[in-house]
N, C-alpha and C positions, 0 to 999 in steps of 0.2 A: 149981307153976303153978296159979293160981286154974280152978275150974271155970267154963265159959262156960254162960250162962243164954241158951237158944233163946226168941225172940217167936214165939208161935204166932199163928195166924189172927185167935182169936177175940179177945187182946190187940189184935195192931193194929186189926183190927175199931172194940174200944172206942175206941181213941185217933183216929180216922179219923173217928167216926162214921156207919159203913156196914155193914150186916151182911153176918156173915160168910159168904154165899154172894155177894154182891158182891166182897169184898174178893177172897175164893177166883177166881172167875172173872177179877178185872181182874189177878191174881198170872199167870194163865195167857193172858196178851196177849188175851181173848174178848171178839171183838166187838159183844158183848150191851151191852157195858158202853161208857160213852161215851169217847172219846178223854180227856177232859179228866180224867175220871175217873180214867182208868186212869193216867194219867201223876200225879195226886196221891196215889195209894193206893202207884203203883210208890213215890216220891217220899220217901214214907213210911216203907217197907218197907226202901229202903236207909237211912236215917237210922237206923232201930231196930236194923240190922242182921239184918232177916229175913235167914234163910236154907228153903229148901224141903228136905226131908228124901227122898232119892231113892231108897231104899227104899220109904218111903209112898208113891209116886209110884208109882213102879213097879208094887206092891201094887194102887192101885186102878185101874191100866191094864189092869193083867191081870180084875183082876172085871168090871171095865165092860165088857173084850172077851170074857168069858166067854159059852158058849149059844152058840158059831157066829156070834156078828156080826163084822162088821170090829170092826178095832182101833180106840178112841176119836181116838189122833192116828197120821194121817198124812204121808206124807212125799212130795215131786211132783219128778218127773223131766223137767225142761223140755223139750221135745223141739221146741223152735223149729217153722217152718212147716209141715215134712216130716210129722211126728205119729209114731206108732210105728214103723213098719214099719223103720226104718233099725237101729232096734234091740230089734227082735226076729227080724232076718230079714237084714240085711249081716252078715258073718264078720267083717269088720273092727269094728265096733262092737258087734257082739251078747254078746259078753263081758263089756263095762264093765256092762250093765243085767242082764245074770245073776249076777253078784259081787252088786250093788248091794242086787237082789230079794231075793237068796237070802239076805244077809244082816240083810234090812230085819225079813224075815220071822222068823229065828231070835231080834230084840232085840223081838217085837210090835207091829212098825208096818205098816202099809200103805206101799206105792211106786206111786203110780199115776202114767203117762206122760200128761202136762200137756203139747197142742199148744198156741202162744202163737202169736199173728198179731203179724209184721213189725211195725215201727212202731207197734202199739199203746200206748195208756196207760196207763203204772202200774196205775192205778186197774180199769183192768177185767183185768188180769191177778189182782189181787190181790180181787178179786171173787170170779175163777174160783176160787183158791185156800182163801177163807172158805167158800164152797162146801160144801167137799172135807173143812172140817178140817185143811188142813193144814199143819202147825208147821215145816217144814224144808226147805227145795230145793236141788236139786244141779243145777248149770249143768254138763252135761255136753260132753265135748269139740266144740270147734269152735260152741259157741254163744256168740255175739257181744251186746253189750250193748246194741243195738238193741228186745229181746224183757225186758230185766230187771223187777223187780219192786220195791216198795218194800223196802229192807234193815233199816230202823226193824223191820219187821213181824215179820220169818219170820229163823230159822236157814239159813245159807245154806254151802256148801262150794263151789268150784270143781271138777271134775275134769277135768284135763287142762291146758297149761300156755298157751292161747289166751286171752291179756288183755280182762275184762272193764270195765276202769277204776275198778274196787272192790279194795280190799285184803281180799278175804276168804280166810278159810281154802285151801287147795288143797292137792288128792293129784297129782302125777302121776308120769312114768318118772324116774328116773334116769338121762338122756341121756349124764352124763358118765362115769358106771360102764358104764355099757352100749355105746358106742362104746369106749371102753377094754378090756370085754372084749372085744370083735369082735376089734381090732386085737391082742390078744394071742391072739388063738386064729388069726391068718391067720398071724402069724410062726412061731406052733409047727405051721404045715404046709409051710413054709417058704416062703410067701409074703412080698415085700418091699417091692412098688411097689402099696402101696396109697391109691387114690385113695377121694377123696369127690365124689359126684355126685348133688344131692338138690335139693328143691323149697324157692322161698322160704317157703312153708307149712311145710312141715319144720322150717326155721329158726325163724321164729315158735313154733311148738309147742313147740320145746325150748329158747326163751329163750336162744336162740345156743349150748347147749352144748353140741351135736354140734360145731359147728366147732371151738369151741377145744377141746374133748379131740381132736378131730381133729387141731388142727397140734400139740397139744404131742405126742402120739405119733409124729406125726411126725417132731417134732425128735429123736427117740430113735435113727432111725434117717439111713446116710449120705446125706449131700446127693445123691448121685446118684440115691437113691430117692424126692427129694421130689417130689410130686406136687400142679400148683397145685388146690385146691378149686375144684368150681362150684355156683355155686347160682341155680337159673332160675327163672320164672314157669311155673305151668302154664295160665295162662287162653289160651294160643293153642293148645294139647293137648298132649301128650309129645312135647318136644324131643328128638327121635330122630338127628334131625341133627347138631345140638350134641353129642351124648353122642361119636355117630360120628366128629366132626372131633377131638373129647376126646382120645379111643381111641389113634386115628393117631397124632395127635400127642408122646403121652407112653408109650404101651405097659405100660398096667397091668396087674398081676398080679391083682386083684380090687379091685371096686368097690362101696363103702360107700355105699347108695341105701335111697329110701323109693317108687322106682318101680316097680310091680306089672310093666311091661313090659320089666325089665330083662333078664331071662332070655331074651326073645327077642331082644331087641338084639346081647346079646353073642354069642346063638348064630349068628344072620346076621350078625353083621359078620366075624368072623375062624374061625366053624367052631369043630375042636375047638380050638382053640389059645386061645380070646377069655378077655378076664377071667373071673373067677369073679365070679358078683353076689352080693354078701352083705346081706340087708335089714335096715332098720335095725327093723324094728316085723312077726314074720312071725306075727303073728295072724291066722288067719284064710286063711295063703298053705298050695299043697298041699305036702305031706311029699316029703323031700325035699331042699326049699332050706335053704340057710347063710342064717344071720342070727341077732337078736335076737327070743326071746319075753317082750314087753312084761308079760305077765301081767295082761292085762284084765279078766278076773276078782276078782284082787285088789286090784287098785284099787279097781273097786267097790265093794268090802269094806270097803275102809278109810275109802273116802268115806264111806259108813253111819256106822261106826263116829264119824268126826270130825264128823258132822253130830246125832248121838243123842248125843254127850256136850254138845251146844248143847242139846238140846232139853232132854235132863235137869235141866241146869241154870239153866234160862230166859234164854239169852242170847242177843241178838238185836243186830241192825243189824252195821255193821260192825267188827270188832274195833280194840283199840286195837293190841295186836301180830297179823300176819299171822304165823298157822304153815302153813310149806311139809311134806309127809310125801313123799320119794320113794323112790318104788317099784324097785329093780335091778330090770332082767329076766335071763332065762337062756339060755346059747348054747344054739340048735337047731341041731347041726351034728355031725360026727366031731370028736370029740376030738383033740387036737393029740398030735401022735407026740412018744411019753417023757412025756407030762405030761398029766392028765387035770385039773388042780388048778385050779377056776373061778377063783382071789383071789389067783394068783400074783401077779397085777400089783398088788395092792396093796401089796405088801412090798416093801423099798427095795433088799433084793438081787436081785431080777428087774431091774428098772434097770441094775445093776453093771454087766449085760452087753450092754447097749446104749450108756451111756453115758458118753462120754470122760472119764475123768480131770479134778479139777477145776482143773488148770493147765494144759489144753490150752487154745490161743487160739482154736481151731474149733469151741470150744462156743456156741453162738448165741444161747444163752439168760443 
């Protein structure tokens, strides 16, 4: 195999005719250099087959950040209308941005929290951003595409699984491993009528995949323990009523929620006897409860991670393939009696013993 011969700067430079602190700068999207510019010099650059060496890169990030200043590029943490506080200071969201930080900081970026006004334009978001320096943004959870920025410009990840109407990159839970474990950790305490009781928000976020690992676990178990799903609005407040007539009506053994108030629902409604609530995301919830730890920390993590391999390698706008990275979380709960093993459910002889023979006619699936 022939050796491959790299075009350096100061080549395409000649072939351009622009020197090479222009070419340099329009290689790194700087809006020193004119639009028109920079799209003939990119234009050029892939023809030649430039490629950036990301070592050297890396090398003169670190000199440039050397003596105590900020890092040369960094990276903006959208924080829509609210501004910091929700995350640096909510239990439920202060984890995605201390994964994020923590990790931004260990590859030499900056992470600074970027509030954006509602409605605003493009353009003076992406203002604030040239600002700032900064080459990367992470739309974190529950921010909507009302506040976006131009995507031509900047490295961008999704975190979290709330549709932006862009196809970019996104890290979020693995809803279907994760209800999956739930549902196998309530059987091995010998729970059987387990319901789903969660917010259309909830739905939204996990891209429907709580309910269908929900009813196909279901289907594992007999008809008599199916339990129909609901899923409400929360804009009129916690549907406590609703849950109540639920309850009554089908007598579940524990219930699969993303409602913080569930723990007292079931305890006033039936005493000791009432469901177990199992949450589905308990970041943030006190020690204690059953449920799923999202792992919001690592997320963050890895949204860094998948937004610095953009930066690195100078790629911008939106991708041609969207890659999804999801995150399992891990049961917060007692261990299921006889079996401590988190991934039994992944293996097809855990199945065997839920599920009928495949010439039974009372298979539904």
């Amino acid at each position: 195999m022939g050796r491959v011969t790299a075009v350096n700067i100061r080549e395409l430079a000649r072939s351009v005719g622009y020197s090479p602190i222009t070419v340099s700068r329009a290689l790194k999207d700087d809006r020193r250099v004119r639009r028109e510019t920079r799209e003939r010099i990119l234009a050029a650059a892939r023809a030649a087959g430039y490629r950036p060496n990301p070592m050297v890169s890396s090398l003169m990030a670190h000199i440039r950040g050397a003596g105590g200043r900020r890092p040369g590029v960094n990276l903006a943490w959208l924080a829509g209308d609210a501004g910091a506080a929700p995350w640096t200071r909510d239990p439920h969201r202060a984890g995605y941005y201390a994964g994020a930080r923590e990790r931004a900081g260990e590859l030499g970026f900056g992470l600074d929290i970027i509030a954006t006004e509602s409605g605003a334009a493009p353009q003076r978001a992406a203002r604030i951003l040239d600002s700032r320096g900064i080459a990367g943004v992470v739309y974190p959870p529950g921010y909507w595409r009302d506040n976006t920025v131009p995507h031509t410009d900047y490295a961008a990840v999704i975190l979290g699984g709330w549709y932006l109407g862009e196809r970019l990159h996104r890290v979020f839970s693995d809803y279907t491993v994760n209800l999956s474990t739930a549902f196998h950790h309530l059987l091995g305490h010998g729970l059987r009528r387990i319901g789903l009781f969660c917010s259309r928000a909830h739905l939204v976020e996990s891209q429907g995949n709580t309910y269908a690992a929900f009813m196909f676990n279901q289907r594992l178990l007999d008809a008599k323990d199916h339990l129909p799903p609901v899923v409400v609005k929360r804009a009129a407040g916690p549907p406590r009523r609703a849950f109540e007539r639920w309850c009554a009506a089908h007598r579940p053994d524990a219930v699969l929620t993303d409602f913080d108030e569930m723990e007292t629902w079931c305890a006033a409604g039936r005493g000791s006897a009432g469901p177990r609530p199992v949450h589905l995301d308990l970041c943030g919830e006190p020690a204690g409860r059953w449920g799923m730890d999202c792992r919001h920390r690592v997320q963050g993590r890895v949204a860094i991670d998948l937004l610095a391999r953009q930066v690195y390698h100078n790629e911008r706008a939106v991708p041609a393939f969207q890659e999804k990275v999801l995150i399992p979380g891990v049961w917060a709960g007692p261990a299921p009696r006889g079996s401590a093993d988190e991934a039994a459910f992944l293996r097809p002889e855990w199945y065997d013993q839920w599920v009928p023979a495949p010439e039974d006619p009372g298979w539904p699936m």
